[in-house]
C-alpha positions as CSV (number, residue, x, y, z in Angstrom):
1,X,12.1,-1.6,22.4
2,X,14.2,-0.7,19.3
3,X,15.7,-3.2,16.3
4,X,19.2,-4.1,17.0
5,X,21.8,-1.3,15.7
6,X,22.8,-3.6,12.4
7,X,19.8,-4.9,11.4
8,X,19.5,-5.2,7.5
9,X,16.2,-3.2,6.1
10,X,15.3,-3.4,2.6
11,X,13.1,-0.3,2.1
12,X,10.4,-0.5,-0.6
13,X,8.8,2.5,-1.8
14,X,5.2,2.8,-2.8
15,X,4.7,6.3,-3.3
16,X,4.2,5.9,-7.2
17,X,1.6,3.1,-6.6
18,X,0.2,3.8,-3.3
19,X,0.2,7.6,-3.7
20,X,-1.8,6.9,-7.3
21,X,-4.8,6.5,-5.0
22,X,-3.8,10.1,-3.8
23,X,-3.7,12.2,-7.2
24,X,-7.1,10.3,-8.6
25,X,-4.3,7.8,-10.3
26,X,-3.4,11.1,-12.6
27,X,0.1,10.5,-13.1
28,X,2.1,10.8,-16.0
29,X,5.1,9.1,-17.7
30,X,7.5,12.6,-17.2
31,X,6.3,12.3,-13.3
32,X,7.4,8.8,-13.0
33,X,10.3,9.4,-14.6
34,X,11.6,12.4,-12.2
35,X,10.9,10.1,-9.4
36,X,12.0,6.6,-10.3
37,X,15.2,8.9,-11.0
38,X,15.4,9.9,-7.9
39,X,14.4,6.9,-5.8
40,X,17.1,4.6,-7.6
41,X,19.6,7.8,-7.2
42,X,18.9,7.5,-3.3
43,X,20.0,4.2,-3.1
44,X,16.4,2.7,-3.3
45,X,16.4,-0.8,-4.8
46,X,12.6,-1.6,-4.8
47,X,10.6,0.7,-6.3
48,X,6.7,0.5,-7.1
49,X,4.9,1.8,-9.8
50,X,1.1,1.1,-11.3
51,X,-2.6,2.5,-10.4
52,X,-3.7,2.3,-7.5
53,X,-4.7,-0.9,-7.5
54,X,-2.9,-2.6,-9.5
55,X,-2.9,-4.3,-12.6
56,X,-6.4,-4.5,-14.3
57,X,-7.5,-1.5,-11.6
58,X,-8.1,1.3,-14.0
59,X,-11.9,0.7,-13.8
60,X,-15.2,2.8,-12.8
61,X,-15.3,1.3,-9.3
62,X,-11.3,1.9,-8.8
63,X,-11.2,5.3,-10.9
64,X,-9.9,5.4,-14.7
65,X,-6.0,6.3,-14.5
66,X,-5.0,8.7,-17.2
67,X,-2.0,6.7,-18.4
68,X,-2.2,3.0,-18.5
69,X,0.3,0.9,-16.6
70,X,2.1,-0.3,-19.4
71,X,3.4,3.4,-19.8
72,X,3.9,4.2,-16.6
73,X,6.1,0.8,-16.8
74,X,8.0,2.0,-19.4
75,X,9.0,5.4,-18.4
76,X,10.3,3.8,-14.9
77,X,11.9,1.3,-16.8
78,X,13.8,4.1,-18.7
79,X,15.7,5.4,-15.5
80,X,15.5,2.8,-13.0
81,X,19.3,1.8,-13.1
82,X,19.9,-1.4,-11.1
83,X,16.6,-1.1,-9.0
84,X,13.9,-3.6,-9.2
85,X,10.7,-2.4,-11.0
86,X,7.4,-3.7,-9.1
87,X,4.1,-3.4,-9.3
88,X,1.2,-5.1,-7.3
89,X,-1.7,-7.4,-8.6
90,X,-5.3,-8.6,-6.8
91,X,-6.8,-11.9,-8.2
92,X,-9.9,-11.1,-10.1
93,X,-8.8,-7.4,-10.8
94,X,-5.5,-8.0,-12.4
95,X,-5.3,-11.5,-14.6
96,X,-1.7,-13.3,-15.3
97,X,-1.7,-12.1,-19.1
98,X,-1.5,-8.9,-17.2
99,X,1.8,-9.9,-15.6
100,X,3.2,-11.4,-18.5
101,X,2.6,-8.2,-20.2
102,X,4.1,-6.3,-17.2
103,X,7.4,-8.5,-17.8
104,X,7.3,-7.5,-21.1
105,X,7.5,-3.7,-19.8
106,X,10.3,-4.4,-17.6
107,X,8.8,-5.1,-14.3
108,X,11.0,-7.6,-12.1
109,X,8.8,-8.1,-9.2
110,X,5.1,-8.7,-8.4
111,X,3.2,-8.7,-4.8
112,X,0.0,-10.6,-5.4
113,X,-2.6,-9.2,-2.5
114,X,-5.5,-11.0,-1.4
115,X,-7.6,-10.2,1.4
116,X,-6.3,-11.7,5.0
117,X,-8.1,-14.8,5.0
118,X,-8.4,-15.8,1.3
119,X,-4.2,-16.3,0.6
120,X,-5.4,-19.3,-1.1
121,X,-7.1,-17.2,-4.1
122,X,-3.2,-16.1,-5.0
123,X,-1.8,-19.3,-5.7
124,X,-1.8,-19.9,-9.0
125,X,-0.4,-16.3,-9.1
126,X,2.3,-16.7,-6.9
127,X,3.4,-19.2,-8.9
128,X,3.1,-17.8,-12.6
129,X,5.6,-14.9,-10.8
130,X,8.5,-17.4,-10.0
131,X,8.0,-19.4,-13.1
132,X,8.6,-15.8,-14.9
133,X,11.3,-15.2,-12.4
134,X,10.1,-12.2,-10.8
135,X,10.6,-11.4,-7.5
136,X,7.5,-12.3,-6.0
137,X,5.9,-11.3,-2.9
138,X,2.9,-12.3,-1.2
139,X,0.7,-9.3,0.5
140,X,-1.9,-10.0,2.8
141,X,-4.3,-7.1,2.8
142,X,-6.2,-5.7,6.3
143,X,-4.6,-7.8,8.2
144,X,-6.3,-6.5,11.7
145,X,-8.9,-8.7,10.8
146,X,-7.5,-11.8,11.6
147,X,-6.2,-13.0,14.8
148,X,-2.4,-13.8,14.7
149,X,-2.8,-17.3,14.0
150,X,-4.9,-17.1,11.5
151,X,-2.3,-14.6,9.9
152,X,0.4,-16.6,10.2
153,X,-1.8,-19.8,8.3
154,X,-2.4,-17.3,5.3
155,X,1.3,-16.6,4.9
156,X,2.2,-20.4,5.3
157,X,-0.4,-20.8,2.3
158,X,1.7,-17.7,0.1
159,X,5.0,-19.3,1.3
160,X,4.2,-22.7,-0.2
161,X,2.6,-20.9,-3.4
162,X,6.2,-19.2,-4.0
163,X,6.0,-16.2,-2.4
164,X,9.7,-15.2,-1.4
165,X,8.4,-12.4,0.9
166,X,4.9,-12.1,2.8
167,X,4.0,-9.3,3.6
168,X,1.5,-7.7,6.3
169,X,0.0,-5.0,5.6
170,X,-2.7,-2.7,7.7
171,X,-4.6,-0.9,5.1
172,X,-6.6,0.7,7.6
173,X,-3.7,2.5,9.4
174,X,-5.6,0.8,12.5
175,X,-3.1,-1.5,14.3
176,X,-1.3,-0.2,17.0
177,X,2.3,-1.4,18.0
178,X,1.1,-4.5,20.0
179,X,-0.8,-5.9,16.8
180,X,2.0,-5.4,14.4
181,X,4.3,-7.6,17.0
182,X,2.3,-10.1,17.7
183,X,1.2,-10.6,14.0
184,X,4.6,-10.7,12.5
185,X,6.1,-13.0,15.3
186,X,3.4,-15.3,15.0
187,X,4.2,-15.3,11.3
188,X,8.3,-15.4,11.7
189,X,7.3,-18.4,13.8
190,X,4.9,-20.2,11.1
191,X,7.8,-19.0,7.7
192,X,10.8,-19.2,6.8
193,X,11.0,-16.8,4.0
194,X,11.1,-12.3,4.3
195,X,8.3,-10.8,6.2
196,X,7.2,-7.2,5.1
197,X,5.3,-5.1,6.6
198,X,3.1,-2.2,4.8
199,X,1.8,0.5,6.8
200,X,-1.1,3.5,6.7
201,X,-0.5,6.4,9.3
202,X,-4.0,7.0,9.8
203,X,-3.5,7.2,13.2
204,X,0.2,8.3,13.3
205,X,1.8,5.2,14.2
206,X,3.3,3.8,10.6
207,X,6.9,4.5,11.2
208,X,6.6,2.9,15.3
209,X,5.1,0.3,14.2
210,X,7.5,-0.6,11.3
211,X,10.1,-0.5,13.9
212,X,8.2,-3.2,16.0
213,X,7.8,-5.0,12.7
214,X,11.8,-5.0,12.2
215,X,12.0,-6.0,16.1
216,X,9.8,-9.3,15.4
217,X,11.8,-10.0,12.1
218,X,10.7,-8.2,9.4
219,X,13.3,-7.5,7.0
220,X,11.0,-5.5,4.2
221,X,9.0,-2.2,5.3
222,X,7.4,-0.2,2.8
223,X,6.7,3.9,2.7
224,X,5.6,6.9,0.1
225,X,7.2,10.0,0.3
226,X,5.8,12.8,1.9
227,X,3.6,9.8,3.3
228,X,1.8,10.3,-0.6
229,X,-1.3,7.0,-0.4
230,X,-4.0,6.3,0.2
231,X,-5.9,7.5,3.8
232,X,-3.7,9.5,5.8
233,X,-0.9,7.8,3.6
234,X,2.1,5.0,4.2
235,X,5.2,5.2,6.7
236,X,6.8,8.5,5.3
237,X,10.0,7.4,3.6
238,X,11.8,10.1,4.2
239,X,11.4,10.1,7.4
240,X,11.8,6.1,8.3
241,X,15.1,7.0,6.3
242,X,16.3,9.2,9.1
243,X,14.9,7.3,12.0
244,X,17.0,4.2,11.3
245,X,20.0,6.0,10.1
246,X,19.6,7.7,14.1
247,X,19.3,3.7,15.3
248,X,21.9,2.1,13.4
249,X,19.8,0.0,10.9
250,X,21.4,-0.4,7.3
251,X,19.3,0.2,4.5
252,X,21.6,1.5,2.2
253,X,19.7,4.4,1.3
254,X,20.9,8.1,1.5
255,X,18.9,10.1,3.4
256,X,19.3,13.5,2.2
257,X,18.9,12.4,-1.5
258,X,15.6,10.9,-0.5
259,X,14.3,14.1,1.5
260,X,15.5,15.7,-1.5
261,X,13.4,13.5,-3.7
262,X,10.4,13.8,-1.6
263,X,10.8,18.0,-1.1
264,X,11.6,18.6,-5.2
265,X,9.6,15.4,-7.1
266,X,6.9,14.4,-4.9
267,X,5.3,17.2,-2.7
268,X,5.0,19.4,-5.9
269,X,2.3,16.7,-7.4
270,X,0.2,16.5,-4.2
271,X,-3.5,17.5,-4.4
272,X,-3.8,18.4,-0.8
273,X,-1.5,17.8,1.6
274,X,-1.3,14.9,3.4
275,X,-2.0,14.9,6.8
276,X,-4.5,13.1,9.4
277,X,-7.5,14.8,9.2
278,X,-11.0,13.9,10.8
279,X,-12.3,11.6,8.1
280,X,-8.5,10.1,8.0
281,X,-8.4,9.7,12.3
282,X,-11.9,8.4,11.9
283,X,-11.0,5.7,9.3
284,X,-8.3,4.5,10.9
285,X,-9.9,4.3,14.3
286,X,-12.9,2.2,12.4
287,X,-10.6,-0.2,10.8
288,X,-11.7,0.8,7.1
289,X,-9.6,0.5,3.9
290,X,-7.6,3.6,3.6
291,X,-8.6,3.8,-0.1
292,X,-12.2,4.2,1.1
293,X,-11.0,8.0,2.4
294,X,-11.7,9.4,-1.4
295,X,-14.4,7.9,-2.5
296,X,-16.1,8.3,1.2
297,X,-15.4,12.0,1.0
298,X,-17.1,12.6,-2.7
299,X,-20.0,10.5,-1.4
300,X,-20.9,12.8,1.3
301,X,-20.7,15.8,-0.7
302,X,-23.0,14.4,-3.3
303,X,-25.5,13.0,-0.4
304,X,-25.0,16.1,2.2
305,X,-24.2,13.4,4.9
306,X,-21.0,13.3,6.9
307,X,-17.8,11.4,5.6
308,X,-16.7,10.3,9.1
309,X,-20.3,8.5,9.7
310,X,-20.1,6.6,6.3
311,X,-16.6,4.9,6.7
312,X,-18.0,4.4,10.8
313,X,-21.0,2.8,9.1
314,X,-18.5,1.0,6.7
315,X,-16.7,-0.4,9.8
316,X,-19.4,-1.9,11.7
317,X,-20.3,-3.5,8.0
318,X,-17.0,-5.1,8.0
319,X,-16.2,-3.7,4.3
320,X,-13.4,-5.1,2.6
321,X,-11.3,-3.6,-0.6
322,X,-13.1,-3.9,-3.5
323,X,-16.3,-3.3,-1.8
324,X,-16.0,0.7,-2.7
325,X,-19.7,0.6,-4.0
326,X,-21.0,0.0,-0.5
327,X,-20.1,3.6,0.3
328,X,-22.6,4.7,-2.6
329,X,-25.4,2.8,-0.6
330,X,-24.2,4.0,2.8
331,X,-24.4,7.5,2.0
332,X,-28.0,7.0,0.6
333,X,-29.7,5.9,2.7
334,X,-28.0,8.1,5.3
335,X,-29.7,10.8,3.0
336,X,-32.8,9.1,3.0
337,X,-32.9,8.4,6.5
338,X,-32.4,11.9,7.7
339,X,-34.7,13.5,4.8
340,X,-31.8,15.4,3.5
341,X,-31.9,16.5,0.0
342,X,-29.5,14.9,-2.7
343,X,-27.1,17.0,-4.6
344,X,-27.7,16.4,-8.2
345,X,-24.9,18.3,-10.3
């Protein structure tokens, strides 16, 4: 079933946040320029920029970013035109000086993420954000973890902490079309404010499943160009650009200036292209945090174990963002284990 010809999408793109993840957070002020350029050209009126995770996430365990967010605020800032700067926060990562700062820089809107089940840790966030009078979203992170109800509870929590739009998203890239609709209906059902979602195409289902998302009542979906994030990357905006454009949604973006965008700015600062490959296929089908994909790849080099058994491993742990060290541990004793000797360069 398809959203109703009509339907009003606002289209967030995450490319220069997400996609930092992608390019070892190794962008640069001129590159953020080109594409906030371009992005606000196309008729996009969200756009987000920062490391990969966020405020505060330029760290060993995230990865150093070679420009700190402040700058990369200020060269989007520069070009954005009437388009709302936005960057993203965790709780414990980020702290609010951080988004007073970011005001400072000219971001207009925040999404505070917290894992699934622990909304409550965002509150005081939430409501720093609408006291600065940002537009503040609420982003509930791996959200296949939680049964619907339980979903639906956390967003109630965000919603009353002054989140203006809740979103869903499945960093794993592991929900298939029936879990996106019953999670957002049960939400639609427990809110009353904008439901996002934010999806990983580990296994090739972000753009269907951000049209079930819009079906349930989700007004926000979010996307990278040339699918640019973390894992196998987020719903390709290019290409959810064309497929409601085909349907009849309005989003108000132009199509052919964004597949210009993602062909001229964005492709051109890829490290590899991105595509599902084993190791992605194999984190999405074990429900592991698409950010993992990197770090899980340079750990089995260094050990001479297999990527695709550490994030399985990492699934049947039940790791969580911010638990990117558990990789390290997996990998050794993998190593260990199987008497296989560790690289040392």
């Amino acid at each position: 079933m398809e959203p109703a010809a009509g339907t009003q999408v606002t289209y967030l793109d995450t490319s220069l946040r997400d996609g930092s993840h992608a390019v070892d957070h190794d962008f640069s002020p001129e590159q953020v320029r080109r594409v906030v350029a371009g992005l606000s050209a196309s008729g996009v009126r969200y756009i987000e920029v920062g490391h990969g995770a966020g405020l505060g996430g330029s760290s060993l365990l995230q990865g150093r970013g070679s420009y700190s967010n402040t700058e990369l605020f200020d060269a989007a800032a520069a070009v954005i035109g009437d388009s709302t700067l936005c960057t993203l926060m965790l709780p414990g990562v980020g702290v609010m000086d951080e988004v007073r700062e970011a005001v400072e820089h000219g971001v207009g809107g925040v999404r505070v993420a917290t894992h699934v089940t622990e909304a409550d840790v965002a509150e005081q966030h939430l409501r720093l954000c609408r006291d600065l009078g940002l537009r503040t979203f609420g982003f509930l992170m791996m959200t296949h973890l939680a049964a619907p109800e339980v979903v639906a509870e956390q967003a109630r929590i965000m919603e009353e902490s002054g989140a203006e739009v809740v979103y869903l998203a499945d960093s794993a890239g592991y929900m298939t079309e029936q879990g996106v609709r019953d999670r957002v209906a049960a939400v639609r059902a427990a809110i009353s404010v904008e439901i996002g979602l934010h999806a990983h195409n580990n296994l090739g289902l972000s753009v269907a499943n951000s049209l079930a998302a819009i079906d349930e009542g989700a007004s926000f979906i979010d996307g990278s160009l040339g699918c640019l994030g973390a894992g196998a990357g987020n719903t390709p905006g290019e290409v959810f650009s064309v497929v409601t454009r085909r349907i009849g949604l309005e989003t108000g973006i132009d199509e052919w200036r964004l597949m210009d965008v993602a062909e001229d700015e964005v492709r051109p600062l890829m490290r590899f292209p991105q595509v599902i490959d084993r190791t992605s296929l194999v984190l999405g089908y074990a429900g592991v945090y698409s950010s993992f994909l990197l770090k899980a790849k340079a750990a089995a080099a260094r050990y001479g174990v297999d990527a695709g058994d550490i994030l399985l491993e990492a699934g049947r742990r039940g790791a969580v963002g911010g638990q990117e060290d558990l990789l390290e541990d997996i990998a050794f004793t993998m190593a260990q284990n199987r008497e296989v000797p560790v690289a040392t360069a």
